[in-house]
One Martini backbone bead per residue (centre of mass of N, CA, C, O) as a GRO file, in nm:
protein
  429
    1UNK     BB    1   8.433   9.285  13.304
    2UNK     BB    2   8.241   9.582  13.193
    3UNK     BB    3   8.334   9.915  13.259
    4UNK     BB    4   8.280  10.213  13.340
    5UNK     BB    5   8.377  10.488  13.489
    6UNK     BB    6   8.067  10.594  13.564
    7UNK     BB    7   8.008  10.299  13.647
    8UNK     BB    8   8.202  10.301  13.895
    9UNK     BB    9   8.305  10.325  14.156
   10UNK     BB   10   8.351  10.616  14.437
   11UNK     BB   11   8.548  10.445  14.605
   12UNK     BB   12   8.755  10.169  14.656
   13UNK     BB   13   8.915   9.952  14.442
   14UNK     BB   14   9.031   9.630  14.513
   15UNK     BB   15   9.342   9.490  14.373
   16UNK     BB   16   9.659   9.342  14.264
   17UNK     BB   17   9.652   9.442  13.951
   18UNK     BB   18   9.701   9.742  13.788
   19UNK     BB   19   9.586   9.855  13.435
   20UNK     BB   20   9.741  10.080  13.216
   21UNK     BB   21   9.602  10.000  12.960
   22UNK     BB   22   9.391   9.856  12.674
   23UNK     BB   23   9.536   9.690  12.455
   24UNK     BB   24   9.724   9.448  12.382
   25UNK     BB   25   9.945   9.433  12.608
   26UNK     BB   26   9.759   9.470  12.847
   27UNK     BB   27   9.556   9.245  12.815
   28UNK     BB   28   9.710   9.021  12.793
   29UNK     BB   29   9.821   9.040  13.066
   30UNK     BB   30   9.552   8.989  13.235
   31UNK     BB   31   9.565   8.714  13.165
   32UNK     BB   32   9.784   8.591  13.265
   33UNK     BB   33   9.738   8.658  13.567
   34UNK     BB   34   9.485   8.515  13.563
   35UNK     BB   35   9.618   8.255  13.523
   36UNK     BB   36   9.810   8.274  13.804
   37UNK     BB   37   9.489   8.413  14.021
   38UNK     BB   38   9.500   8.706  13.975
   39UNK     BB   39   9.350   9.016  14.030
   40UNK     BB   40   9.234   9.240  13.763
   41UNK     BB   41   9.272   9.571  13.644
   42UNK     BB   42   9.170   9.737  13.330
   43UNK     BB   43   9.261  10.077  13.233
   44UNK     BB   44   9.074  10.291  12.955
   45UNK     BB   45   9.040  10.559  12.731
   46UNK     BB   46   8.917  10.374  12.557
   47UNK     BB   47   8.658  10.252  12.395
   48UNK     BB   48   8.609   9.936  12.263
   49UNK     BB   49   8.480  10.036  12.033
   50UNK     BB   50   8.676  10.221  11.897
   51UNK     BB   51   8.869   9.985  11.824
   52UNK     BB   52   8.709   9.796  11.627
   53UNK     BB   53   8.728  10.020  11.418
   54UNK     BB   54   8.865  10.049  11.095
   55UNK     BB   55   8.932  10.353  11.138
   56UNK     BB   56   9.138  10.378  11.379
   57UNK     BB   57   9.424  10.239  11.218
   58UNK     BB   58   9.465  10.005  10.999
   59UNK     BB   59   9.653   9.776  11.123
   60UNK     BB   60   9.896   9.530  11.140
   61UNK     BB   61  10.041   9.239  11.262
   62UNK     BB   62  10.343   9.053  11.337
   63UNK     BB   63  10.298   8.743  11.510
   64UNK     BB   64  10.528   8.566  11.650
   65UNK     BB   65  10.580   8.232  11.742
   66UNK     BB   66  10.611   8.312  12.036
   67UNK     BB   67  10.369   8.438  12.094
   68UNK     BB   68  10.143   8.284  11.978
   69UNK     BB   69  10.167   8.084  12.208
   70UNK     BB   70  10.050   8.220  12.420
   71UNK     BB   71   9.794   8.284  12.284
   72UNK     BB   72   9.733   7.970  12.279
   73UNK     BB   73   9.738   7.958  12.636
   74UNK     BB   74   9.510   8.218  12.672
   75UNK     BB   75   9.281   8.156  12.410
   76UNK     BB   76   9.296   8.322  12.178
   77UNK     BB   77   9.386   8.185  11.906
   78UNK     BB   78   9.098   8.070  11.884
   79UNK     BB   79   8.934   8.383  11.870
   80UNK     BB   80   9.139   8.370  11.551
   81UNK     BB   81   8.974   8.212  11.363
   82UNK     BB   82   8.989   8.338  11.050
   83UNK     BB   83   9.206   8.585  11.122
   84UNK     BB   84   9.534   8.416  11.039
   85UNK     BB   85   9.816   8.454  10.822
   86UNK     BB   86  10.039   8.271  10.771
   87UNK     BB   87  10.414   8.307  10.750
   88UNK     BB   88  10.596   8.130  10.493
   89UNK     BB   89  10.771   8.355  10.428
   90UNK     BB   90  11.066   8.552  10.326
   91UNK     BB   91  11.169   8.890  10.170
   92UNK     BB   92  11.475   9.040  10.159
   93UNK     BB   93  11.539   9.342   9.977
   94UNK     BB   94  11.608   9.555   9.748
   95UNK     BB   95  11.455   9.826   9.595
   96UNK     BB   96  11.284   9.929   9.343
   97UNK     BB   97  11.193  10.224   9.115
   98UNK     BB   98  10.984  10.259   8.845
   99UNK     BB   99  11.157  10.355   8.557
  100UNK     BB  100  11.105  10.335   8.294
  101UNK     BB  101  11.250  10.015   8.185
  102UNK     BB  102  11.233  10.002   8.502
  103UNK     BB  103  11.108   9.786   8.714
  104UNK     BB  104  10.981   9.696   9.006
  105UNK     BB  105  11.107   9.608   9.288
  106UNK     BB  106  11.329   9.347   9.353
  107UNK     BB  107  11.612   9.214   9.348
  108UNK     BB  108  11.825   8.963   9.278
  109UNK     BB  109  11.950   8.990   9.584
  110UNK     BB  110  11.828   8.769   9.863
  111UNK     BB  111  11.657   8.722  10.128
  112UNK     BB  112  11.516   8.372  10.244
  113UNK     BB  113  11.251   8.291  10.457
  114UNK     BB  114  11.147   7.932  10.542
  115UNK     BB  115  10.936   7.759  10.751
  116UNK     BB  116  11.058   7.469  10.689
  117UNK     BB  117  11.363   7.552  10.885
  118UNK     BB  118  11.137   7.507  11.131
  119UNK     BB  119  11.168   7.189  11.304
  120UNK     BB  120  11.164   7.228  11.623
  121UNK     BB  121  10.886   7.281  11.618
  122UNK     BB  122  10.583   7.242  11.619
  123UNK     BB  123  10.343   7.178  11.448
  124UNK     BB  124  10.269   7.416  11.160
  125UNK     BB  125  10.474   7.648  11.261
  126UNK     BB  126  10.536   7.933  11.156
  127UNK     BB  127  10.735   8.280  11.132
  128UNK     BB  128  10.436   8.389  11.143
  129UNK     BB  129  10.146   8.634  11.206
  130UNK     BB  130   9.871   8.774  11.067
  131UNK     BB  131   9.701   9.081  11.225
  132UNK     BB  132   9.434   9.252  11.288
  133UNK     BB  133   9.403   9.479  11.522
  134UNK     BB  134   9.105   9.412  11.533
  135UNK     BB  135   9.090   9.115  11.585
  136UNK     BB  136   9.312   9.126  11.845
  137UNK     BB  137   9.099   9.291  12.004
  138UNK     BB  138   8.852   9.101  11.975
  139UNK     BB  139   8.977   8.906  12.124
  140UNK     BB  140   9.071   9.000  12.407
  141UNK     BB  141   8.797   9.112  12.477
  142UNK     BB  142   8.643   8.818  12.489
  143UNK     BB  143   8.868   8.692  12.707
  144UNK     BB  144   8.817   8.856  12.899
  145UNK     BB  145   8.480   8.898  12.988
  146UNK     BB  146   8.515   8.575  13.047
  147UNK     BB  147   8.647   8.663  13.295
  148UNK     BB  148   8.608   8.734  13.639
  149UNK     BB  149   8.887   8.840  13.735
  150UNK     BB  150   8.842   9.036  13.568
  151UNK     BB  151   8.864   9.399  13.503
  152UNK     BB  152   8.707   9.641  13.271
  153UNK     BB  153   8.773  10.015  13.256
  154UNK     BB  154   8.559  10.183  13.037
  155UNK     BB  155   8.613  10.467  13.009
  156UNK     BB  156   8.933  10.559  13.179
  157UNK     BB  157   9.106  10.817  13.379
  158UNK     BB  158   9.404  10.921  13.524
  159UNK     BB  159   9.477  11.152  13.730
  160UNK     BB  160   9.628  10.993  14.016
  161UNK     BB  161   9.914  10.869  14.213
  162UNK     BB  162   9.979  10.681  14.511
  163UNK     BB  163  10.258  10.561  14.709
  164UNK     BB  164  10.295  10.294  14.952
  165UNK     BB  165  10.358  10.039  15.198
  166UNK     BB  166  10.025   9.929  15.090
  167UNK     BB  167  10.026  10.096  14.808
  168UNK     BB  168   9.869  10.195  14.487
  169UNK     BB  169   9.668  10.451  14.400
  170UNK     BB  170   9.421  10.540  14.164
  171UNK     BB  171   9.266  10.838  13.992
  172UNK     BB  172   8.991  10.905  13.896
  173UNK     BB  173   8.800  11.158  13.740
  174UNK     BB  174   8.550  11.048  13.859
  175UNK     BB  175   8.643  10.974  14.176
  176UNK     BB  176   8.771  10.707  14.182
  177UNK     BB  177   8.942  10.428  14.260
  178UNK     BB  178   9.270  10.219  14.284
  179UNK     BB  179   9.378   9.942  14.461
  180UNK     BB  180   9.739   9.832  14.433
  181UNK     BB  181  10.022   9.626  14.464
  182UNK     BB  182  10.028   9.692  14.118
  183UNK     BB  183  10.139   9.887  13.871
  184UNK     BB  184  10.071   9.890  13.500
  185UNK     BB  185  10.220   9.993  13.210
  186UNK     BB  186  10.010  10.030  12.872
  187UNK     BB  187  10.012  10.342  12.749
  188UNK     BB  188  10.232  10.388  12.559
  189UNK     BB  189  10.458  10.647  12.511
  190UNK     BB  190  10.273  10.867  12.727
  191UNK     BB  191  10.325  10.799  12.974
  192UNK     BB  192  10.201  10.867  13.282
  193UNK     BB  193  10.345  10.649  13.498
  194UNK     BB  194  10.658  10.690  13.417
  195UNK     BB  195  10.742  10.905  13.581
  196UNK     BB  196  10.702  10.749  13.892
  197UNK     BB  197  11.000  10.585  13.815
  198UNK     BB  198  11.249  10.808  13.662
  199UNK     BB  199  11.248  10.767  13.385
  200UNK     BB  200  11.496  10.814  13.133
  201UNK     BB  201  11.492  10.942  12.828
  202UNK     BB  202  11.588  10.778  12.464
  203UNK     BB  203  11.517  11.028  12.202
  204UNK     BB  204  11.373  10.999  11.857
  205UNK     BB  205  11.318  11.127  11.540
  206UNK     BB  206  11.243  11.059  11.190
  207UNK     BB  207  11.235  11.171  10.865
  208UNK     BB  208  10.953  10.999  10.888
  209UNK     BB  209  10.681  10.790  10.763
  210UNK     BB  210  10.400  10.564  10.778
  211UNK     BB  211  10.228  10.419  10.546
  212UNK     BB  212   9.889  10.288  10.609
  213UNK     BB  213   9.733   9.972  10.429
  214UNK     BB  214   9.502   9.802  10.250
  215UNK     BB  215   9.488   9.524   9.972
  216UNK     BB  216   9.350   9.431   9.697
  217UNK     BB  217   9.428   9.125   9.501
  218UNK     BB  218   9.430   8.901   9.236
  219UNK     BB  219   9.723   8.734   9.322
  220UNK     BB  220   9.843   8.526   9.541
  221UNK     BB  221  10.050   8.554   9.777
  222UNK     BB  222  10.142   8.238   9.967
  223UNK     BB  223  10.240   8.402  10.258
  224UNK     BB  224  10.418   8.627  10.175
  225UNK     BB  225  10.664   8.828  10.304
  226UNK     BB  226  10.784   9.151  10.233
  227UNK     BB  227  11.127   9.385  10.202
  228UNK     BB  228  11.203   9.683  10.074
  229UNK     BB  229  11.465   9.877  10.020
  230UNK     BB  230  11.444  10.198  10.015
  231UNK     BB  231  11.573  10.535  10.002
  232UNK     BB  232  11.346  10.627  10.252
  233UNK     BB  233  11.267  10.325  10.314
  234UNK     BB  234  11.079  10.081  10.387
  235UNK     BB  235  10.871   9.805  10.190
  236UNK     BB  236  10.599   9.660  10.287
  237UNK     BB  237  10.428   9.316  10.231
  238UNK     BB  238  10.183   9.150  10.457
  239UNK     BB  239   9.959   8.867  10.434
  240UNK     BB  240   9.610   8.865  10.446
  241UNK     BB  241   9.357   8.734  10.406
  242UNK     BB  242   9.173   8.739  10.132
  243UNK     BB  243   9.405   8.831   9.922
  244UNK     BB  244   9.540   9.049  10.130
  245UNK     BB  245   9.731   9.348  10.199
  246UNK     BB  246   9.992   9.512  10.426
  247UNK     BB  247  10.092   9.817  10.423
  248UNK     BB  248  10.395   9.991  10.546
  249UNK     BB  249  10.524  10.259  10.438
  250UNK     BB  250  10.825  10.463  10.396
  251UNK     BB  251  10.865  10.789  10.431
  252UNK     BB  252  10.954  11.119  10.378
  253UNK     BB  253  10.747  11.312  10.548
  254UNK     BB  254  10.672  11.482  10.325
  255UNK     BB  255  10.582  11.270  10.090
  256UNK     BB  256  10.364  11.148  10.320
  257UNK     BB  257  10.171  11.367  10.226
  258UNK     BB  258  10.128  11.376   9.941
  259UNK     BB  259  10.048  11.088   9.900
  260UNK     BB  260   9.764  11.087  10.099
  261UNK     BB  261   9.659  11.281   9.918
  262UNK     BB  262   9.590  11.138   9.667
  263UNK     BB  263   9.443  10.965   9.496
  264UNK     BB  264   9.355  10.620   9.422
  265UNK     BB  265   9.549  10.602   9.160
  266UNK     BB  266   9.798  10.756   9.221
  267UNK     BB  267   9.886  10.569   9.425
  268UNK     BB  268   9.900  10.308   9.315
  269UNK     BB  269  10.106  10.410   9.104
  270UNK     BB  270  10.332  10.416   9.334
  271UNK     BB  271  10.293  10.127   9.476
  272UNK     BB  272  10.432   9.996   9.172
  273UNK     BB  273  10.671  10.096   9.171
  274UNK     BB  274  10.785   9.923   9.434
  275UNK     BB  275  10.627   9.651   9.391
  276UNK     BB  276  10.520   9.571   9.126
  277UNK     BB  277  10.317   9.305   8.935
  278UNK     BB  278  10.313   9.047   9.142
  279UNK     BB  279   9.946   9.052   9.205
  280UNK     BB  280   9.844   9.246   9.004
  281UNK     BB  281   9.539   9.378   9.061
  282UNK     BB  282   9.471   9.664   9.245
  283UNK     BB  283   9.328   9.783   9.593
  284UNK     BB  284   9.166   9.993   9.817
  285UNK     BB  285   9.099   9.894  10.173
  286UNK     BB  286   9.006  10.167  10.287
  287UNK     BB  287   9.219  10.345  10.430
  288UNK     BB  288   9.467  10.598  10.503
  289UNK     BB  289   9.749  10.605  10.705
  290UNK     BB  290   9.970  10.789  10.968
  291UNK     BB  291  10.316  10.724  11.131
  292UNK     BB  292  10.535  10.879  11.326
  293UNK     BB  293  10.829  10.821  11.395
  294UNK     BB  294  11.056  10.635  11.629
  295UNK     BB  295  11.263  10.658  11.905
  296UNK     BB  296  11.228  10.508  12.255
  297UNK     BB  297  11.419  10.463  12.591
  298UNK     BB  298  11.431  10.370  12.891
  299UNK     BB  299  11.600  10.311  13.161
  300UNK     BB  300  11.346  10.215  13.318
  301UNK     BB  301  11.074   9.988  13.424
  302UNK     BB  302  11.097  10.069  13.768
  303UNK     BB  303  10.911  10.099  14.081
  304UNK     BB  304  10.768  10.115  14.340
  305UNK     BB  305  10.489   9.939  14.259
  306UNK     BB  306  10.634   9.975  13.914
  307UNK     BB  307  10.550   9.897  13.564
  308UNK     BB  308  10.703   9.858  13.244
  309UNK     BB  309  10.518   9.822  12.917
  310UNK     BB  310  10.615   9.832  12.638
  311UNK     BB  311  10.599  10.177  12.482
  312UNK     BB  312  10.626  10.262  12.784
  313UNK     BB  313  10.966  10.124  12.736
  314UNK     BB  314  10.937  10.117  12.414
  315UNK     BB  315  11.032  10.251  12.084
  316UNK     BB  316  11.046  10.161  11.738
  317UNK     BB  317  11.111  10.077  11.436
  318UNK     BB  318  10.928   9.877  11.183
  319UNK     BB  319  11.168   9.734  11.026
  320UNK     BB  320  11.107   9.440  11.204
  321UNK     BB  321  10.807   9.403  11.340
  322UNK     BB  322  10.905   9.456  11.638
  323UNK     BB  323  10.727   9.587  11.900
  324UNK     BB  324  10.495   9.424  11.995
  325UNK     BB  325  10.624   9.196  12.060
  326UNK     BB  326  10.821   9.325  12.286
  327UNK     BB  327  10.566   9.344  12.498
  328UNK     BB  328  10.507   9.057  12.473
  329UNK     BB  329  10.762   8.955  12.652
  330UNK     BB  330  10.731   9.108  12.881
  331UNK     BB  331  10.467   9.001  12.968
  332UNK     BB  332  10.605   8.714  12.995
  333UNK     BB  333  10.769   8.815  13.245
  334UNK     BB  334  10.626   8.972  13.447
  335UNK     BB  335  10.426   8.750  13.516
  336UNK     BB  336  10.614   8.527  13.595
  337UNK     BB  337  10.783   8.712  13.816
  338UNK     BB  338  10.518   8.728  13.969
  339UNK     BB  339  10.406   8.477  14.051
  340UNK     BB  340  10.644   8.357  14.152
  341UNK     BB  341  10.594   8.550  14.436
  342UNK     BB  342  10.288   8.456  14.495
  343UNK     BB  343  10.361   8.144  14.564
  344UNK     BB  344  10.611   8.251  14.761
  345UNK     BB  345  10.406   8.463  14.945
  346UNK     BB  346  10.440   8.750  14.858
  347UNK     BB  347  10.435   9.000  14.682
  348UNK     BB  348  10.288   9.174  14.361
  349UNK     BB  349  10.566   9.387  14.420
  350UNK     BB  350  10.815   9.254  14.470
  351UNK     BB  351  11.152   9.402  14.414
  352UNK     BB  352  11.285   9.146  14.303
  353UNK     BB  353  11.094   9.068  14.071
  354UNK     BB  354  11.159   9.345  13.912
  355UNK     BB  355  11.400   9.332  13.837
  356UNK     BB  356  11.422   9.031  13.700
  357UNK     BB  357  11.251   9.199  13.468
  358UNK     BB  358  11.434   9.396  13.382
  359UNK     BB  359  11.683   9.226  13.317
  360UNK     BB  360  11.496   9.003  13.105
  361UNK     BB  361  11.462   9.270  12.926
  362UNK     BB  362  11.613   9.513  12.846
  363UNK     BB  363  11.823   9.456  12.699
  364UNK     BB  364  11.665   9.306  12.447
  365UNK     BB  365  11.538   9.585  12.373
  366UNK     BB  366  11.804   9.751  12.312
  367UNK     BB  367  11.944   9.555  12.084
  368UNK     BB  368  11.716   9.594  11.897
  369UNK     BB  369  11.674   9.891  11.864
  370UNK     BB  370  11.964   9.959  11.778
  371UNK     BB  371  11.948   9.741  11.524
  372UNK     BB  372  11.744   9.905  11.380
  373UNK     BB  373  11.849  10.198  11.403
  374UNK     BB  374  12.113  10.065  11.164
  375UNK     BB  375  11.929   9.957  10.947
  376UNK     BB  376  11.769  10.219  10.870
  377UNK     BB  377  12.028  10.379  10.773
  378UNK     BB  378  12.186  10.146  10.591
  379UNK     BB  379  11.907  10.148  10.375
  380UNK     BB  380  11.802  10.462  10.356
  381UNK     BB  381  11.943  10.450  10.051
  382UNK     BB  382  12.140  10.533   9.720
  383UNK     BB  383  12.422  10.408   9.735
  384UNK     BB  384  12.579  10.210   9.519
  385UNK     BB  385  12.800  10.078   9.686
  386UNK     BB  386  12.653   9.991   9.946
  387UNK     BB  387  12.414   9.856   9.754
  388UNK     BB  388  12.579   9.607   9.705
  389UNK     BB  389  12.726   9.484   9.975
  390UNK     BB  390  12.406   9.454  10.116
  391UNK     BB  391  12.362   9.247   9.890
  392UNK     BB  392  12.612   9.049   9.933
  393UNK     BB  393  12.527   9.048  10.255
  394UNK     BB  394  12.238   8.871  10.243
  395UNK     BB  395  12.306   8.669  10.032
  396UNK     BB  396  12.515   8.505  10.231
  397UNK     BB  397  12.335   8.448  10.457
  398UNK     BB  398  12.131   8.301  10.254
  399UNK     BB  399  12.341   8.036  10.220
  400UNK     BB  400  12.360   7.984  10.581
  401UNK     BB  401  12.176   7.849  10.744
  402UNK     BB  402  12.247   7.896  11.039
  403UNK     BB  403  12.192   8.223  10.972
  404UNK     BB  404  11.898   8.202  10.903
  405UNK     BB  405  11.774   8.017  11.169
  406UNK     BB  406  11.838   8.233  11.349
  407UNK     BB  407  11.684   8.467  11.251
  408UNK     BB  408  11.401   8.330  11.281
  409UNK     BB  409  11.461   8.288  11.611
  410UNK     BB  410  11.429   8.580  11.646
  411UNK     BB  411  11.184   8.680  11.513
  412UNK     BB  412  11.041   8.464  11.696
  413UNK     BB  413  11.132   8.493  11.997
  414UNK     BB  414  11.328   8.185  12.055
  415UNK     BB  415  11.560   8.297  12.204
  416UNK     BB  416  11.670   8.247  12.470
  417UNK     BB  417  11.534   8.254  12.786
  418UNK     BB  418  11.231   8.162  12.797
  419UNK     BB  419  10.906   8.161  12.888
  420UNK     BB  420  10.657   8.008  12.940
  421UNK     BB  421  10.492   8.114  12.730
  422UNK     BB  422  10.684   8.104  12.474
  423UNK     BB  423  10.650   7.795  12.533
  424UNK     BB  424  10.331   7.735  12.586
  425UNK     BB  425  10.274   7.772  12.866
  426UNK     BB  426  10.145   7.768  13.191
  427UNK     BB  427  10.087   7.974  13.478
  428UNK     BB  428   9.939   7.772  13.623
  429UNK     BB  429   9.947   7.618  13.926
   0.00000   0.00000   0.00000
C-alpha cells in the first residue's frame, strides 16, 4: 500500500520494523522482512513518481549475480524480465586517449573475465546484470505495493526520533507518528538517523567527479562490459539492453564541469578519444549527470534499536561498481538475522541479533572500501613505469585461472559465509 505523508494518519501508526529511505536498498529490505512474516513500513522523502522519471539520475547499476539471486527469491527479477542485460565478459585494461595517430581505447595487455568460467552457479547465471536505475525502483515499487504486509508512505520526512525500552517512534513532518520495535536507515550519504546511532564517519572526497550517460551505437556490444584505467579516473562501458551502453566517466572535477558544458557533437568526440571506435557510431540517449565522488565508512552499523544500510553506513568509489551490491548483501545480512531473531521468539530488535549484522557486514564492507581507494589511486595517474608493472600484473592475473575465478566470484558476491537470500533461498518460515 502507498500513502502520502499528508494522507498518512497523525495518529500513531504500529509497525514491526520502519525503513527510513525507499530506494532500492531500502525497498529490497522492506521485501526480504515481509517475505520472513514482519510487518514493514517504509517512508520515503521523495514521491514514487519522481524516482521512476528519466531524468532522476540517469544511471544504471551492475547487480552482481548473487545480488540478483535474491532479487529472484523476492519476485524482483520477474518484474525486470526485457529490462536486463546480462553481463557476459568483463575487459579490465588501462586505457589510452586518441592523439594524433594514436587511436583510443584499451591497451594490449588485458584482464578478461568470461562468465563461461563460473560454472558452479546455477544454470545460465551471468557474471552479473545491467539494469537502469529507473526500472529496478520500479520492478521494486511494484512488487513492494503487491505485498499487504508492506506499507509504504511517501513524500514523508522524519522529523525526529525518540528511543526507549518499548521501541522507537518517528516523527514525520506532517504530525503524525510510526512506532517500531526496530528503525532502519536506508536514507543514503544523509542519513538522518545515523546520527542516533553514535557512529563516527571516516570521509573523504576525491578531487574527481563521474560523468553519467547512456548512448545508443551502432554495432552489438555482445554483453561485453569494458573498464579502462586512464590517467584522470576509470571510464567504464557498460552493457544495456537495445544497443546501448551506459557511460561511467571519471574525471577531474574541473575537467568533468567543461566536458558536461559541451555540446552533444563535441562531447561524443572527446567519448571516442577513450573509447575508440568499435561501437561504430554512437549518439547520447537522454541528458548527460554528475556526481561527486568520494569514500565515507561510519564506524558502527547499529545502535539500541537502530540500524544502519546501504550508503548510510559506507559509500565508495565507483570503480568496481559495488556501491549498491554493498547494500544489498547488508539486506540480505540485516533481514536474516532480524528473521531469525523473530523465530526464536525475540524481540526484531534484539540486540544480539544486530551485533550479529554489524560483525557480518563492517570488515567485508571496510575491506572492500579500501581496496577500491588503492585501486582508484594506483591507476588514476600515467606514470611510465607505474602503468608498465600495473599491465604486466592484469596479464598476469589473467594467465591464472584460479586468480581469475576467484575475482570473479568476489565481483559477484559469492565468497565467504553468504546469507540465504545471496544464494536464492527464501527467508519465509
Amino acid at each position: 500500500m502507498i500513502a502520502t505523508e499528508s494522507g498518512a494518519s497523525t495518529g500513531v501508526t504500529e509497525t514491526e520494523v520502519a525503513i527510513v529511505g525507499g530506494g532500492m536498498v531500502g525497498l529490497t529490505l522492506a521485501l526480504a522482512l515481509d517475505q520472513a512474516g514482519l510487518a514493514v513500513t517504509v517512508l520515503d522523502a521523495a514521491p514514487p513518481a519522481a524516482q521512476l522519471d528519466a531524468r532522476f539520475d540517469g544511471r544504471a547499476s551492475a547487480i552482481a549475480f548473487a545480488s540478483f539471486r535474491m532479487w529472484r527469491a523476492l519476485g524482483v527479477a520477474d518484474r525486470l524480465a526485457g529490462d536486463f542485460q546480462p553481463i557476459e565478459d568483463i575487459l579490465v585494461t588501462d586505457g589510452r586517449l586518441a592523439d594524433g595517430l594514436r587511436r583510443g581505447g584499451p591497451s594490449a595487455l588485458r584482464l578478461h573475465f568470461d562468465r563461461r568460467e563460473l560454472n558452479d552457479g546455477p544454470e545460465g547465471e551471468a557474471l552479473g546484470y545491467m539494469v537502469e536505475n529507473r526500472a529496478s525502483r520500479r520492478a521494486l515499487l511494484d512488487e513492494v505495493t503487491a505485498r499487504p504486509g508492506i506499507q509504504l508512505i511517501a513524500p514523508a520526512r522524519v522529523a525526529g526520533a525518540i528511543v526507549d525500552a518499548d521501541g522507537v517512534t518517528l516523527s514525520l513532518e506532517s504530525g503524525g507518528r510510526i512506532k517500531a520495535s526496530l528503525a532502519v536507515s536506508a536514507e543514503g550519504k544523509g542519513s538522518s538517523l545515523r546520527k542516533m546511532t553514535g557512529a563516527k564517519l571516516v570521509a573523504w572526497r576525491y578531487n574527481q567527479t563521474a560523468i553519467v550517460c547512456t548512448i545508443k551505437h551502432e554495432r552489438g556490444h555482445g554483453g561485453v562490459a569494458h573498464e579502462y584505467f586512464l590517467p584522470a579516473g576509470p571510464f567504464a562501458l557498460l552493457p544495456l539492453t537495445q544497443n546501448r551502453m551506459n557511460i561511467v566517466w571519471t574525471e577531474k572535477s574541473q575537467s568533468a564541469q567543461a566536458l558536461l558544458a559541451m555540446s552533444e557533437d563535441n562531447f561524443l568526440a572527446e567519448l571516442r578519444r577513450r573509447a575508440g571506435d568499435f561501437l561504430g557510431d554512437v549518439r547520447l540517449e537522454g541528458p548527460r549527470f554528475s556526481y561527486p565522488l568520494g569514500l565515507q565508512l561510519a564506524d558502527r552499523y547499529i545502535a539500541p534499536r537502530l540500524a544502519l544500510v546501504g550508503d548510510a553506513a559506507h559509500s565508495i568509489h565507483p570503480i568496481a561498481g559495488q556501491g549498491l551490491n554493498m547494500g544489498l548483501r547488508d539486506v540480505a545480512a540485516l533481514a536474516e538475522c532480524v528473521a531469525d531473531a523473530v523465530r526464536n521468539g525475540l524481540d526484531a530488535a534484539d540486540f544480539t541479533a544486530l551485533e550479529r549484522y554489524q560483525a557480518w557486514r563492517r570488515f567485508d564492507n571496510v575491506a572492500l572500501a579500501v581496496s577500491t581507494d588503492a585501486f582508484n589511486r594506483l591507476f588514476s595517474n600515467d606514470f611510465g613505469r607505474v602503468r608498465l608493472i600495473r599491465d604486466l600484473g592484469m596479464a598476469a592475473v589473467g594467465q591464472i585461472g584460479v586468480a581469475r575465478r576467484f575475482f570473479m566470484r568476489e565481483a559477484g558476491g559469492a565468497n565467504g559465509d553468504l546469507p540465504k537470500l545471496l544464494r536464492g533461498e527464501s527467508l519465509a518460515a
